[in-house]
C-alpha positions in Angstrom: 29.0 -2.5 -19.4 32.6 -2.9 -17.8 33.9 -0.7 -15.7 37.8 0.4 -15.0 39.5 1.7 -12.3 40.8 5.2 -11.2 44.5 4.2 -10.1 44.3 6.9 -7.4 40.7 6.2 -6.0 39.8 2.4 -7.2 36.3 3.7 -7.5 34.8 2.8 -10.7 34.9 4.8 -13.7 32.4 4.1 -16.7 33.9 4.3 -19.8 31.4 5.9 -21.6 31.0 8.9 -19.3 32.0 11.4 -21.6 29.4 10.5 -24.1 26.7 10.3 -21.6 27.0 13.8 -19.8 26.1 13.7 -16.2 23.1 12.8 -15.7 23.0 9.4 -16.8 26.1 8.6 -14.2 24.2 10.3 -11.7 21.3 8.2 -12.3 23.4 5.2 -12.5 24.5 5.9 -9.2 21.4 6.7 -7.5 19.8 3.4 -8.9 23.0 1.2 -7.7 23.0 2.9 -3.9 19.9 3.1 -3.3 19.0 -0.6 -4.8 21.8 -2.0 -2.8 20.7 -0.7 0.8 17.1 -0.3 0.1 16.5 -3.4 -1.7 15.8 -5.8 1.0 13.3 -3.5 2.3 11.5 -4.0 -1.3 12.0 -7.7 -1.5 10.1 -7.7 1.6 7.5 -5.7 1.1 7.0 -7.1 -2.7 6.5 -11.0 -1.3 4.4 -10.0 1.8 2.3 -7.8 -0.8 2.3 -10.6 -3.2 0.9 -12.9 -0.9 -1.6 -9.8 0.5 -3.2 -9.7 -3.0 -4.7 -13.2 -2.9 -6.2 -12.6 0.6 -9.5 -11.6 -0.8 -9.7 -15.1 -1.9 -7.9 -17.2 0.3 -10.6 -15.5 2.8 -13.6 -16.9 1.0 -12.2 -20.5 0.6 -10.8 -20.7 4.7 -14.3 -19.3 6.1 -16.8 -20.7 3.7 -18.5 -22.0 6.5 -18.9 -18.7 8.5 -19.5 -16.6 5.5 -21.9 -19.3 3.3 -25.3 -19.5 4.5 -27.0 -22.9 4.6 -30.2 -21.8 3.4 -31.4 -19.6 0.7 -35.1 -18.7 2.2 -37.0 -15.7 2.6 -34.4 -13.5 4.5 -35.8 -12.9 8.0 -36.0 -9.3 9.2 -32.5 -8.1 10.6 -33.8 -7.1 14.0 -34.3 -11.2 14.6 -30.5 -11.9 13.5 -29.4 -9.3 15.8 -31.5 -10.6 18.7 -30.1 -14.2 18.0 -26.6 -13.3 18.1 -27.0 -11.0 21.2 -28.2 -14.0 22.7 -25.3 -15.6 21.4 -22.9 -13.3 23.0 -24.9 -12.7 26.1 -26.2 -9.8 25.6 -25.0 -6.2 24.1 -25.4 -4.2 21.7 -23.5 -4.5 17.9 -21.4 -1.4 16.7 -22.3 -2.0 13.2 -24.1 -5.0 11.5 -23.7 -6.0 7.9 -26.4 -7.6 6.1 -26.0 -10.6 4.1 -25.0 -8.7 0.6 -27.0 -11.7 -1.6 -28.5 -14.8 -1.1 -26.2 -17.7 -0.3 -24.1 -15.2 2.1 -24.7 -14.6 6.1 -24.9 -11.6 7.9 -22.3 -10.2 10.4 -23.1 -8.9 13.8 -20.2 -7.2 15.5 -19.6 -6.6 18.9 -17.0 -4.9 20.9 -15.3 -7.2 22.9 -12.4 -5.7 25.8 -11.1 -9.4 26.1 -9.6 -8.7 22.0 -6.8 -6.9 21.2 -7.0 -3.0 20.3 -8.8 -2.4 17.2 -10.6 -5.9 17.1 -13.9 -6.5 17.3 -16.1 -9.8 17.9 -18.1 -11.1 14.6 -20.7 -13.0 14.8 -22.0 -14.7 11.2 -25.9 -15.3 10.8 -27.8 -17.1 8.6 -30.4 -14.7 7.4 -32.7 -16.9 6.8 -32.9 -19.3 9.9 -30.7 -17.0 12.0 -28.1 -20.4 12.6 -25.2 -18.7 13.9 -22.4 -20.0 11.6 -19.3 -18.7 13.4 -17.7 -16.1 15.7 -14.2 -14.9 14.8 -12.3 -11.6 15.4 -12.5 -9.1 12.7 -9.7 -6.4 12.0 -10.5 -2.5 12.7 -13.4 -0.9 10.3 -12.2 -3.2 7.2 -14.1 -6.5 9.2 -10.5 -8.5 8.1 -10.9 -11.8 9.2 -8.0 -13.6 10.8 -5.8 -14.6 8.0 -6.0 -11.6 6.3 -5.2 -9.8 9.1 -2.2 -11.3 9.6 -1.0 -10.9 6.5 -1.6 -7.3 6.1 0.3 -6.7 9.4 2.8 -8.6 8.0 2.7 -6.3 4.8 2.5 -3.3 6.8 4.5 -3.4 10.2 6.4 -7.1 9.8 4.3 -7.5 13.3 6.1 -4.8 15.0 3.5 -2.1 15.5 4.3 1.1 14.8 8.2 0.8 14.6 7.9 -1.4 11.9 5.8 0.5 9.8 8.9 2.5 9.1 10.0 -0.6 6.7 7.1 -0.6 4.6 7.4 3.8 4.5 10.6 3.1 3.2 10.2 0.2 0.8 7.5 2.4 -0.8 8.5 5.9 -0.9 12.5 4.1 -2.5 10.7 2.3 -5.0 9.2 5.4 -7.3 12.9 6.3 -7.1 14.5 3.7 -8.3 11.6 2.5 -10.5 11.9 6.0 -12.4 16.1 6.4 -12.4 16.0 2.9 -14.0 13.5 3.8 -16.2 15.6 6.7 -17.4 18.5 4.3 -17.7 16.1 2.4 -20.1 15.9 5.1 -21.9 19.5 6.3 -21.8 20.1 2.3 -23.7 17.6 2.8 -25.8 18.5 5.9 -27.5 22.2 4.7 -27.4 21.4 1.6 -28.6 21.0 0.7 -32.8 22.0 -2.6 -32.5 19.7 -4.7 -29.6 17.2 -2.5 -28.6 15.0 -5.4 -29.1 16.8 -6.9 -26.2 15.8 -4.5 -23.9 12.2 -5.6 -24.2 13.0 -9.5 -23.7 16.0 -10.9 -22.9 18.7 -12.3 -25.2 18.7 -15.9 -24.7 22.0 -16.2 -26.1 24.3 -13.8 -23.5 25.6 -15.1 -20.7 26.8 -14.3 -17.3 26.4 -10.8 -16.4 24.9 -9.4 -19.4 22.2 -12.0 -19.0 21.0 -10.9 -15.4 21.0 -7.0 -16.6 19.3 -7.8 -19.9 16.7 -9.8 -17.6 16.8 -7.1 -15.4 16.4 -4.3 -18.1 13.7 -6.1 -19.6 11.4 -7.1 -16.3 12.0 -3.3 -15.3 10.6 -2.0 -18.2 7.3 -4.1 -18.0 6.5 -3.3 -14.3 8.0 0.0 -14.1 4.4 1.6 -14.4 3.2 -0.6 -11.5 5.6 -0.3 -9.5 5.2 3.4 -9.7 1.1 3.1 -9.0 2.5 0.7 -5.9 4.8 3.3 -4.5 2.4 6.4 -4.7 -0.5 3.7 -3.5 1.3 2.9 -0.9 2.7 6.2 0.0 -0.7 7.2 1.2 -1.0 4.9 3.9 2.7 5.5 5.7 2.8 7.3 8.9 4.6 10.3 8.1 4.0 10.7 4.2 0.9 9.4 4.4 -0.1 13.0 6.1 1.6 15.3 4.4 0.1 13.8 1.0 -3.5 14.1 2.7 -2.3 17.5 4.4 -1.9 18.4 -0.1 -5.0 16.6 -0.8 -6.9 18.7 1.6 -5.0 21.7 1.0 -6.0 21.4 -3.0 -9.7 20.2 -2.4 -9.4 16.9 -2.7 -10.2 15.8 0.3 -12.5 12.7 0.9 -16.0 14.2 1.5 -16.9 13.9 5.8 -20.4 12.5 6.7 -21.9 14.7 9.1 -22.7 12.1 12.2 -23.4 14.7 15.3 -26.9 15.7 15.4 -25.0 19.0 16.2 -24.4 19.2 13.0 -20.7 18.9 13.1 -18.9 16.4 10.7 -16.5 13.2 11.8 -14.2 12.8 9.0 -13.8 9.0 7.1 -10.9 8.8 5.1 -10.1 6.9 2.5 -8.2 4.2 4.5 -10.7 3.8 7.1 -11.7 0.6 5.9 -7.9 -0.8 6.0 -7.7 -0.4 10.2 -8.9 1.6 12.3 -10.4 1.2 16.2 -13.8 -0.1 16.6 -16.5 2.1 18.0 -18.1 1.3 21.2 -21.8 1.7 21.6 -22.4 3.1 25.1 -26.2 2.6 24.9 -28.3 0.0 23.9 -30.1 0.4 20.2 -32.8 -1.2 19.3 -32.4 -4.1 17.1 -35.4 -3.0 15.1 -34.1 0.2 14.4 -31.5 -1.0 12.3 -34.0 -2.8 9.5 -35.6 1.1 9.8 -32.6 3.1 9.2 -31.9 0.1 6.0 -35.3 1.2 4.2 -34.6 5.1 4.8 -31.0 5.1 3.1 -32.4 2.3 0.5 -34.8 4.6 -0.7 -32.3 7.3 -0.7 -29.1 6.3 -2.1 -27.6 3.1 -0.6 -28.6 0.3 -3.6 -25.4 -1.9 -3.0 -25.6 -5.3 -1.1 -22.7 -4.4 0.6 -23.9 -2.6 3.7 -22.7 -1.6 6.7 -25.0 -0.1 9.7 -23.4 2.1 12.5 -25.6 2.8 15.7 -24.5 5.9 17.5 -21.7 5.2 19.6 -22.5 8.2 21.7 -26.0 10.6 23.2 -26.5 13.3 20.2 -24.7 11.0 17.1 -26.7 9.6 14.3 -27.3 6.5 12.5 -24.6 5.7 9.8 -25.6 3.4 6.7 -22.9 3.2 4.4 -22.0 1.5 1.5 -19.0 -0.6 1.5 -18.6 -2.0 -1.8 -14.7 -2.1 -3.1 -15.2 -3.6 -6.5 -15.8 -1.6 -10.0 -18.2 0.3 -10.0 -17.6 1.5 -6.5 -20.2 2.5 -4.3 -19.3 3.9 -1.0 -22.5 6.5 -0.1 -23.5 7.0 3.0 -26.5 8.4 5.4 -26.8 9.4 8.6 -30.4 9.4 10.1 -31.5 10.6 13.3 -32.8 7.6 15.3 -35.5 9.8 17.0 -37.3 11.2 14.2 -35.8 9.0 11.2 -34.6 12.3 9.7 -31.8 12.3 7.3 -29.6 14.8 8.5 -26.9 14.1 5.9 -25.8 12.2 2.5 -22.5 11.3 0.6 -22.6 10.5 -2.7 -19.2 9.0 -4.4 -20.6 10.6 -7.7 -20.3 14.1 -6.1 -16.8 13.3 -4.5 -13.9 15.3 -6.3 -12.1 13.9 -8.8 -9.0 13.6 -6.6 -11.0 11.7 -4.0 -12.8 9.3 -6.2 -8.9 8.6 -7.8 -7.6 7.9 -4.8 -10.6 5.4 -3.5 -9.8 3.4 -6.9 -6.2 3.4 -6.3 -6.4 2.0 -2.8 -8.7 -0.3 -4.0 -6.7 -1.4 -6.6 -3.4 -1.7 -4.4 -5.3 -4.2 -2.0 -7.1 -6.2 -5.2 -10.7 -5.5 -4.6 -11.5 -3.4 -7.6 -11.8 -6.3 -10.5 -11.7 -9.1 -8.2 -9.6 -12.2 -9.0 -7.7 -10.7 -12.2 -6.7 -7.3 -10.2 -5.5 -10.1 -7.8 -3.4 -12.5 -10.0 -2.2 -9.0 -11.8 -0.9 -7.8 -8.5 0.6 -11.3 -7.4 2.6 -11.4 -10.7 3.5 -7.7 -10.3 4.8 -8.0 -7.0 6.5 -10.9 -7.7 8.2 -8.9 -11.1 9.6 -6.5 -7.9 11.1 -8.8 -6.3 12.5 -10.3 -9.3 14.3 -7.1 -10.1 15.7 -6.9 -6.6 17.3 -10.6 -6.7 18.7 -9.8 -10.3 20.3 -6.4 -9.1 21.6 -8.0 -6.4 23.0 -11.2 -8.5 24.4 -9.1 -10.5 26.4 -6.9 -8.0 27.6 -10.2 -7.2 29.0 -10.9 -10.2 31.3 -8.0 -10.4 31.5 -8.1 -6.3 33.7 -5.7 -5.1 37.4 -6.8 -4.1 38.3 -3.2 -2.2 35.2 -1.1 -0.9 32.0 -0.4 -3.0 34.7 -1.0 -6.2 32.0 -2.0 -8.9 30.0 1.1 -7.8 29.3 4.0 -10.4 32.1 6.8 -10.0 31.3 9.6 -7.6 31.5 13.0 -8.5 29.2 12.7 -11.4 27.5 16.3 -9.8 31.1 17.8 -10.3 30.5 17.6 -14.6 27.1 19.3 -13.8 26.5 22.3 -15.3 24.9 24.9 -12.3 21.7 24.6 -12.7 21.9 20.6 -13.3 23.5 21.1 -9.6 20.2 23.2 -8.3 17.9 20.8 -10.2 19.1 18.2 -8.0 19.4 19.9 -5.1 15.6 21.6 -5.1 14.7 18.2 -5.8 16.0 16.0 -3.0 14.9 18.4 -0.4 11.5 18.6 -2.0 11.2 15.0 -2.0 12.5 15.4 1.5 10.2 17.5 2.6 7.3 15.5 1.5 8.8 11.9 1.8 10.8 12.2 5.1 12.2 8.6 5.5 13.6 9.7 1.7 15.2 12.7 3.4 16.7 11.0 6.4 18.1 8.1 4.3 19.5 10.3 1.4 21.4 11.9 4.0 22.9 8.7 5.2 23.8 7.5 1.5 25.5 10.9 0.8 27.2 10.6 4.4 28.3 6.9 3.6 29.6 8.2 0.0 31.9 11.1 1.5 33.5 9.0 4.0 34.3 6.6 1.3 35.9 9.2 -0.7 37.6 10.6 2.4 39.3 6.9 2.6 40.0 6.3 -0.5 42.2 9.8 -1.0 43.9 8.6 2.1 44.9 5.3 1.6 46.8 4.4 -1.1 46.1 1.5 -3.5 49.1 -0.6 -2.0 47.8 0.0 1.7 43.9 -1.0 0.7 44.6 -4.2 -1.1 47.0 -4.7 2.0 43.6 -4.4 4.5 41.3 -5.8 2.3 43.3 -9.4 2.0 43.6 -9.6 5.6 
């Protein structure tokens, strides 16, 4: 679409606004802002996430040796595992042990360490069946993330900048619902429009060129990831610092809250949420357990409800706490139960079954579990690699084609301004309710919106100020 140019603003005027109303320009706008400031925050966060998915993988092929078992004998009890890798150590006691989930794999002792970093723990990798220690590496808060895949989710996360720099990835993912559904309702604007081509805007017309080729590549790459990158953004959401709480602050307020284990023999509760596996500090035993306590506690919770290989075992970290056994299994069908036994008498004191979590809860378990490509394995992981990648796409083809109609005075090529001006009122209050809803609930949103809107009135205020002469006089300076 080519744009002209007011004579007394020089900001852009689409030629079709009076057949399109309001809202589509307001759209248009929203999509071209908030992609041009907010897009490299989504390039980045697409590429790191692209290379994220594969981690599951890469992880098994750069510690085969640590993770593989070189013998597939009768599995010795766990108590003599543990005993071999305190030894290892030099004595201590593990803050959770992980049996080997099936033959062929070892089992991981972990220790706290105060020499690691904050949230790291020591783990030590067993063979089961002649208790050969096979490695010790760091592992990554409650998730057990090995060293590569640690790094490359705090590269996801926080661009290695701790807190601060979990702002970025806040950002990237509560912009990119935004954009992903006002260009979606640009699709569908051109669709409607459109008699002539509409099969364009599925895949793109080989024959265009220049600028119509980049948006009909980027009209037709939207289209097939917009629905993932919506499930990204709300995924993703849920583990940001500030919307990340209010969204299990409505999750909790709605009962859909992830179920808590009661672990105090008091019989108070210590809540688990559905990212605790993703970081998390480790706990630190303060008394010694006995290592055959832990092959004990196994058999109660197997008889129970804990049929999963994938195991993790919790001693009490503290006088008056209980045993944890819980599930850990990520992939379809998940199974996350959990037990807590009292060590003294072997008494279950409480269960949680992931059948009887609500139906909010259990969604957002398969969503997280999606987002980090554990549910379906390898395909979840080669769908999210091409998906991220499909983000990242869009963002270099927005950006190309700004370029190509690159502004000679100002934001020139933007959309006009004053779309909200042709509004009727409560078009006006639709918007308005909206943005401080998503405000509200999304605060980087809030604060950023504010900015944009800033930046947009202070380009007006220029442009009535200036005249056309004076600007192109600055602007070929």
């Amino acid at each position: 679409m080519t744009a002209t140019h007011s004579p007394s603003t020089g900001a852009a005027v689409s030629p079709d606004r009076p057949r399109s109303g309001w809202f589509l320009p307001f759209l248009r706008r929203l999509h071209f802002f908030a992609g041009l400031f907010v897009g490299p925050f989504i390039l980045v966060a697409a590429l790191s996430g692209a290379l994220y998915a594969l981690t599951p993988t890469l992880e098994k092929a750069m510690y085969a040796h640590e993770l593989t078992a070189s013998s597939t004998q009768t599995v010795r009890p766990l108590a003599d595992q543990i005993n071999t890798a305190e030894a290892y150590v030099g004595g201590g006691t593990p803050v959770a042990v992980r049996p080997a989930p099936a033959a062929g794999d070892t089992t991981r002792v972990i220790f706290a360490d105060d020499a690691l970093p904050e949230s790291t723990t020591r783990a030590v990798f067993v063979d089961p069946a002649t208790t050969e220690i096979r490695g010790d590496l760091p592992a990554y808060g409650t998730s057990g993330a090995l060293p590569l895949r640690h790094w490359i989710s705090d590269l996801h996360r926080s661009l290695h900048l701790g807190d601060v720099g979990r702002w970025y990835s806040e950002l990237a993912a509560s912009w990119l619902g935004i954009v992903a559904l006002a260009g979606l309702g640009l699709w569908i604007g051109r669709f409607v429009r459109s008699r002539r081509g509409r099969r364009d805007l599925l895949r793109p017309n080989r024959r265009h060129t220049g600028y119509r080729r980049l948006s009909g590549w980027h009209s037709a790459v939207g289209i097939w990831v917009v629905l993932g990158a919506l499930f990204l953004s709300a995924t993703g959401i849920t583990w940001s610092t500030f919307a990340g709480a209010n969204v299990s602050d409505l999750r909790a307020a709605i009962g859909g809250g992830t179920p808590a284990l009661t672990t105090t023999l008091d019989g108070s509760a210590a809540k688990r949420g559905d990212h605790a596996h993703h970081g998390g500090a480790a706990t630190t035993s303060t008394a010694r357990a006995d290592a055959a306590t832990f092959d004990a506690v196994l058999a109660i919770s197997q008889r129970l409800n804990v049929d999963s290989g994938d195991v993790e075992i919790r001693p009490p970290s503290a006088a008056g706490e209980a045993w944890v056994v819980q599930e850990i299994h990520r992939s379809y069908p998940t199974e996350v139960d959990a037990v807590a036994i009292d060590g003294s008498s072997m008494q279950v004191i409480d269960r949680v079954d992931f059948a009887d979590y609500p139906l909010l809860a259990k969604l957002s378990r398969w969503g997280v579990d999606l987002h980090m490509g554990t549910m379906f394995g390898l395909v979840n992981q080669l769908a999210l690699f091409a998906l991220a990648i499909g983000i990242a796409s869009l963002v270099v083809l927005g950006y190309a084609m700004w370029w190509k109609r690159r502004p000679t005075r100002g934001l020139a090529s933007a959309p006009a301004r004053g779309v909200l001006r042709h509004a009727p009122w409560w078009g006006v209050s639709a918007v308005l309710v909206a943005a401080v809803a998503i405000g509200l609930v999304l605060p980087l949103v809030g604060y950023t919106l504010a900015l944009f809107v800033l930046i947009d009135l202070l380009l007006g205020w220029w442009a009535r100020r200036v005249s056309p002469s004076e600007r192109r006089e600055v602007t070929s300076r």
